[in-house]
C-alpha positions as YAML, in Angstrom:
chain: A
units: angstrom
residues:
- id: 1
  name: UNK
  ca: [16.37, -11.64, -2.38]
- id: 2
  name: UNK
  ca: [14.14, -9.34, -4.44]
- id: 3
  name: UNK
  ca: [10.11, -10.22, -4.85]
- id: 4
  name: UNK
  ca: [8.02, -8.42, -7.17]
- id: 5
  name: UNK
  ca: [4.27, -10.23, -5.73]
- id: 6
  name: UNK
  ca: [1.51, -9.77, -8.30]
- id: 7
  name: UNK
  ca: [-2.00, -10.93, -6.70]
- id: 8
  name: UNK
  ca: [-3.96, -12.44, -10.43]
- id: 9
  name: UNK
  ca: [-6.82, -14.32, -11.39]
- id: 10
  name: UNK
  ca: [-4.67, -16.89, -13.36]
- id: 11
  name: UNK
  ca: [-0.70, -16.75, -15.06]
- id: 12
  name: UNK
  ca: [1.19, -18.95, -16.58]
- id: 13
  name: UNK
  ca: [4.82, -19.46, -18.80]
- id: 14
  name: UNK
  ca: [5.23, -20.81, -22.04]
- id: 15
  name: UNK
  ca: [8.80, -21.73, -23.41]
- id: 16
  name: UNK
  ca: [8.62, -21.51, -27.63]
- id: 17
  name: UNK
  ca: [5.44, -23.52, -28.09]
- id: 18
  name: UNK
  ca: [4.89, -25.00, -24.68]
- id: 19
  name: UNK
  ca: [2.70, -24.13, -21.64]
- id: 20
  name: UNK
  ca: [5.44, -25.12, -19.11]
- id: 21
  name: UNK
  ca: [3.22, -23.53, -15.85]
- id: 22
  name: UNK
  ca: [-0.45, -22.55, -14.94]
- id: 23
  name: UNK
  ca: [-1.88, -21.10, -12.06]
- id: 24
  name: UNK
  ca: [-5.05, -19.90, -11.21]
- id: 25
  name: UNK
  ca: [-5.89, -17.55, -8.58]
- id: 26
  name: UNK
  ca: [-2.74, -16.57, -6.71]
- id: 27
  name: UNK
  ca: [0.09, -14.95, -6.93]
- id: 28
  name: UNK
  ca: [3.04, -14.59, -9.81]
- id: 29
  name: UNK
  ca: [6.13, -13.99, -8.17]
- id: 30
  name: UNK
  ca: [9.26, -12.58, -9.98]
- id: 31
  name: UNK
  ca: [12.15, -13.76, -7.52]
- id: 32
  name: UNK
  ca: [15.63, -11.89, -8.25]
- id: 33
  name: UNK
  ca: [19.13, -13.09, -6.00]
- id: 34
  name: UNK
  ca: [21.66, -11.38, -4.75]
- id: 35
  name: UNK
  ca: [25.82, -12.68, -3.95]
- id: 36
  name: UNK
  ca: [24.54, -12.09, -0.23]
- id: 37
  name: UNK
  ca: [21.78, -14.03, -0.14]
- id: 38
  name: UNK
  ca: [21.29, -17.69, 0.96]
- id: 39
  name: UNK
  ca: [19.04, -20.33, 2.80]
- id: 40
  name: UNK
  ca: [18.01, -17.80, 5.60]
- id: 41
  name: UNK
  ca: [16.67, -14.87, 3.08]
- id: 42
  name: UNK
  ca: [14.77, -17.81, 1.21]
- id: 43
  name: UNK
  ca: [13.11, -19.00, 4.30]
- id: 44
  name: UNK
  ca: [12.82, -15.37, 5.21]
- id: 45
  name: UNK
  ca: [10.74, -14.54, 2.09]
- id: 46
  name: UNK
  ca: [8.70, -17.42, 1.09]
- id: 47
  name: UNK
  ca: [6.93, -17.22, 5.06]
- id: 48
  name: UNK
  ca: [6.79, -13.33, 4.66]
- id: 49
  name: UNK
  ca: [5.23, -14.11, 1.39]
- id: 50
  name: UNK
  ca: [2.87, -16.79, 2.08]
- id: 51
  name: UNK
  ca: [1.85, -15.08, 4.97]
- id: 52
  name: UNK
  ca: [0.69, -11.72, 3.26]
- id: 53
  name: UNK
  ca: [-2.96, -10.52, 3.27]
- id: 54
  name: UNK
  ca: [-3.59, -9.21, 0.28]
- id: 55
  name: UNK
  ca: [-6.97, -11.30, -0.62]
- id: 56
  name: UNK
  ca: [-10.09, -9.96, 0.50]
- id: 57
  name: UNK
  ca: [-12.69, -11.14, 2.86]
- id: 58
  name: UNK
  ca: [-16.06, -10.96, 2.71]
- id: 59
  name: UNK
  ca: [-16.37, -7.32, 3.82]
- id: 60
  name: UNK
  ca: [-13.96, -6.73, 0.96]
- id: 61
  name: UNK
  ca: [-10.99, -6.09, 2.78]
- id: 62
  name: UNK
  ca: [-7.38, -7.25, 2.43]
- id: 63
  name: UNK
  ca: [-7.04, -9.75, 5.23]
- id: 64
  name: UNK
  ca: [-6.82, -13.15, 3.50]
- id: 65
  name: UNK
  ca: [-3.53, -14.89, 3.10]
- id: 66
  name: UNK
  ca: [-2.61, -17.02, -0.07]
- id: 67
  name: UNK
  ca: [-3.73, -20.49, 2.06]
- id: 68
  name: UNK
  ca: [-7.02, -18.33, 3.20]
- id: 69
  name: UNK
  ca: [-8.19, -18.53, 0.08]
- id: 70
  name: UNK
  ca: [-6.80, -21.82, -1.31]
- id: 71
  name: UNK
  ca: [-4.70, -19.96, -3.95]
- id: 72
  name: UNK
  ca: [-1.57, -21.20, -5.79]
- id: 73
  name: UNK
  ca: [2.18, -19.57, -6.26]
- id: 74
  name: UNK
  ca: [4.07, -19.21, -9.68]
- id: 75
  name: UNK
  ca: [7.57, -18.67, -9.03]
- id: 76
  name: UNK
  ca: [10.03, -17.15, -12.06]
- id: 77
  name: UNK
  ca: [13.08, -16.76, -11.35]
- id: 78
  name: UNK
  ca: [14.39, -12.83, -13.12]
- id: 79
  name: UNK
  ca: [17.91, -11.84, -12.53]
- id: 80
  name: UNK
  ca: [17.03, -8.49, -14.31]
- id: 81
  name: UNK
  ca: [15.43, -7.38, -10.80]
- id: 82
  name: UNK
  ca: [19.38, -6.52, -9.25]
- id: 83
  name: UNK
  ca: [19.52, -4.39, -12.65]
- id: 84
  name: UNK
  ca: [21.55, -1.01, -11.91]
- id: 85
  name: UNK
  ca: [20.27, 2.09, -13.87]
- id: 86
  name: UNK
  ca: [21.89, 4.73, -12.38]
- id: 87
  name: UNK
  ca: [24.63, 5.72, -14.79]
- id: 88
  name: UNK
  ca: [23.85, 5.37, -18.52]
- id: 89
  name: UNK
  ca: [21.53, 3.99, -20.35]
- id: 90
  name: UNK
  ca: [22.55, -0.04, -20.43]
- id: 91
  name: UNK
  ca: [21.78, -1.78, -17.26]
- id: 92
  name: UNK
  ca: [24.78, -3.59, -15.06]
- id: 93
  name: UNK
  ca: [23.81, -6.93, -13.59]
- id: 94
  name: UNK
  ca: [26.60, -6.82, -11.69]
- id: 95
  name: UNK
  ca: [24.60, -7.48, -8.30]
- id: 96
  name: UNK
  ca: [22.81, -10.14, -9.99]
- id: 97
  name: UNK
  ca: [23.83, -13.79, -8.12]
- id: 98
  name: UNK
  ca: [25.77, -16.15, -10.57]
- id: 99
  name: UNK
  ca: [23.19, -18.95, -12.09]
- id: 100
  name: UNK
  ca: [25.43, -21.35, -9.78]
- id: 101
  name: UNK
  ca: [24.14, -19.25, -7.14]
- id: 102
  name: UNK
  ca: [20.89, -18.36, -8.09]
- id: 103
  name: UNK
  ca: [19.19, -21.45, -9.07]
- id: 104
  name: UNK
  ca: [19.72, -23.40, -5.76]
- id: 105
  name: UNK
  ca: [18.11, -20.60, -3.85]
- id: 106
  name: UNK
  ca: [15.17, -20.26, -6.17]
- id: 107
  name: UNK
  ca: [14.68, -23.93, -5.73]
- id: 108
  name: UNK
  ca: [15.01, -23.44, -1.72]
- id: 109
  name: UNK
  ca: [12.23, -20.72, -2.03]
- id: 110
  name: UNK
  ca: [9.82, -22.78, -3.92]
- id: 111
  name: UNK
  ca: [10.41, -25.90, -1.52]
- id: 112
  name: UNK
  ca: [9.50, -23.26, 1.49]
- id: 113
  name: UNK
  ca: [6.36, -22.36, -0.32]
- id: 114
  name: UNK
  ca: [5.78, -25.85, -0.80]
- id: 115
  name: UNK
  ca: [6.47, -26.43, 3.19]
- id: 116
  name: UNK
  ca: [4.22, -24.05, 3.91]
- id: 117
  name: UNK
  ca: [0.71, -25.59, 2.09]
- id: 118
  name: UNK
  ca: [1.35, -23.27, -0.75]
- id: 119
  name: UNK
  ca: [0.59, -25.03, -4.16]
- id: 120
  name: UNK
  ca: [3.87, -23.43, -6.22]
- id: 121
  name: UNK
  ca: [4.63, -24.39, -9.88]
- id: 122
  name: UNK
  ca: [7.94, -22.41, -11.44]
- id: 123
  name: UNK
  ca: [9.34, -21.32, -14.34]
- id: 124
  name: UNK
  ca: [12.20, -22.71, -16.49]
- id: 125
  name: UNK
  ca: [15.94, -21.04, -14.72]
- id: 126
  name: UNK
  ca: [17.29, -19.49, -18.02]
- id: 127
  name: UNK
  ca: [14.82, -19.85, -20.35]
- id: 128
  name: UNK
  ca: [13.61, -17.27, -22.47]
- id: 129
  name: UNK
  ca: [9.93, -17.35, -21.13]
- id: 130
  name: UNK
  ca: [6.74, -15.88, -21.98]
- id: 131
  name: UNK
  ca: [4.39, -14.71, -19.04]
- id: 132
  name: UNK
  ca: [1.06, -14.41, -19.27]
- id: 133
  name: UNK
  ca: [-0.97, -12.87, -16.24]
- id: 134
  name: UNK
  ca: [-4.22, -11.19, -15.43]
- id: 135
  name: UNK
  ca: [-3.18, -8.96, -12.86]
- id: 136
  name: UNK
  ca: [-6.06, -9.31, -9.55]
- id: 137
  name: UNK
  ca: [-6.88, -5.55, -8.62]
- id: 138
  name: UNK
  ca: [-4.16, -4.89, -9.80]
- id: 139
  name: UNK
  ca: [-1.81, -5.62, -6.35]
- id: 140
  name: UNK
  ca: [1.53, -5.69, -7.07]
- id: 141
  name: UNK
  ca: [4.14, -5.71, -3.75]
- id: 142
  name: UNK
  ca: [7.52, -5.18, -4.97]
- id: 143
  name: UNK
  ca: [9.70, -7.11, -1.39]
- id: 144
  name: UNK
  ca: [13.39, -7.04, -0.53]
- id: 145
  name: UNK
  ca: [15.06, -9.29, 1.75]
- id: 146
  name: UNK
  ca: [17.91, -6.41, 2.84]
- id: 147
  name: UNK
  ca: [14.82, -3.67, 3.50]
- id: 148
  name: UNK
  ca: [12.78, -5.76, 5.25]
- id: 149
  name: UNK
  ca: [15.61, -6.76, 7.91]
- id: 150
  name: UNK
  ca: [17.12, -3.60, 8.54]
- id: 151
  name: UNK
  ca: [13.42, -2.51, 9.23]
- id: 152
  name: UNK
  ca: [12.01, -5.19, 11.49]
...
């Protein structure tokens, strides 16, 4: 699985007309999946996830976790993350899981966030979706499943 973690102030997606998710302070995840992954990298991520400290304390430091500071999760779900640029100009999706794949395992994620005392609201698997953010800093983390393992 492929994270892109963006620490805001407030986000939210709207499908045509309709504000389908809000958060407010937190972070706006962009979750891509891979053929390989499954219930283990989903697991794997949402703790890694919910456990980074990326908030800061009152010394203004990053040492406060996503529960440390009562914040929320928006999870959207963006297949375009296992795009392949190298050769051309029009990206392959090729290593891009199959919805049938993919939409299972996003809903595993959230449910771990959930678990976990994270307040997580998602968007809509599919949709065309417009998302709105105020980026916190800005922080963004960009976390893969596959680098973190073969690092650890």
């Amino acid at each position: 699985m492929r994270a892109v973690v963006q620490r805001v102030s407030e986000a939210s997606v709207t499908v045509g007309d309709e504000v389908i998710s809000a958060i407010g302070r937190g972070f706006l995840i962009l979750l891509g999946v891979t053929h390989s992954d499954g219930e283990e990298e989903a697991a794997y991520l949402a703790r890694k996830i919910a456990g980074l400290r990326v908030f800061e304390d009152d010394q203004g430091k990053m040492n406060l976790s996503l529960a440390d500071v009562n914040g929320e999760a928006l999870v959207v779900s963006q297949f375009t993350l296992y795009a392949d640029t190298r050769k051309g100009r029009r990206p392959s999706f090729i290593d891009a899981a199959r919805p049938e794949h993919a939409e299972p395992l996003v809903e595993r994620f959230v449910e771990h966030l959930r678990a976990l005392g994270i307040p997580t609201k998602t968007g809509r698997f599919q949709a065309h979706m417009a998302v709105r953010l105020c980026n916190d800093g800005p922080v963004t983390l960009i976390l893969d499943t596959a680098q973190m393992r073969s690092s650890t």
